[in-house]
C-alpha positions in Angstrom: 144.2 105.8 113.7 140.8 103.7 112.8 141.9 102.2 110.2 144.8 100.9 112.8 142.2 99.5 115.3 140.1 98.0 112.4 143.3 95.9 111.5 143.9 95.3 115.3 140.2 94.0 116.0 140.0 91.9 112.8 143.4 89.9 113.2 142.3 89.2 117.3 138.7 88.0 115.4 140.8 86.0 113.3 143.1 84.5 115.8 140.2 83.6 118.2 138.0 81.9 115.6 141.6 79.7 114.6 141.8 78.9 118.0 137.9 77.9 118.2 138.1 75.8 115.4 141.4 74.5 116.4 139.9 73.2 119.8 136.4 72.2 118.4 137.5 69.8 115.6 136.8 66.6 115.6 140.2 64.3 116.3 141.7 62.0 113.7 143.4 59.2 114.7 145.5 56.7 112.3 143.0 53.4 111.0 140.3 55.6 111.4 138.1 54.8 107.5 138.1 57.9 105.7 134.3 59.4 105.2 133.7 60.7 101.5 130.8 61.6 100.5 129.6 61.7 97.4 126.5 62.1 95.0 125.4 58.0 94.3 123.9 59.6 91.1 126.6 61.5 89.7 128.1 60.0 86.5 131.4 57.5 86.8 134.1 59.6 84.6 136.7 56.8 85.2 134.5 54.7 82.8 134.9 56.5 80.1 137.1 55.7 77.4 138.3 58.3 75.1 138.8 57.9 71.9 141.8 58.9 69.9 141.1 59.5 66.5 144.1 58.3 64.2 
């Protein structure tokens, strides 16, 4: 009979941080720039060329 009420308390935890986060999140609207951030130092793997050994 715990076990049921552990289940019960957990998912109503679950569904009120979902709705918490679903109120609290910033908004995203279209043309809005995209923010990525990223390390300036870490290394540029598109540079690399690989070489194929014939």
């Amino acid at each position: 009979m715990w076990l049921l009420y552990l289940v019960g308390a957990l998912s109503v935890a679950y569904l009120l941080a979902f709705i918490y986060l679903a109120l609290t999140a910033p908004r995203i609207t279209p043309g809005d720039p995209i923010e990525i951030y990223r390390d300036p130092d870490a290394p540029n793997y598109s540079m690399i060329v690989a070489s194929v050994p014939a």
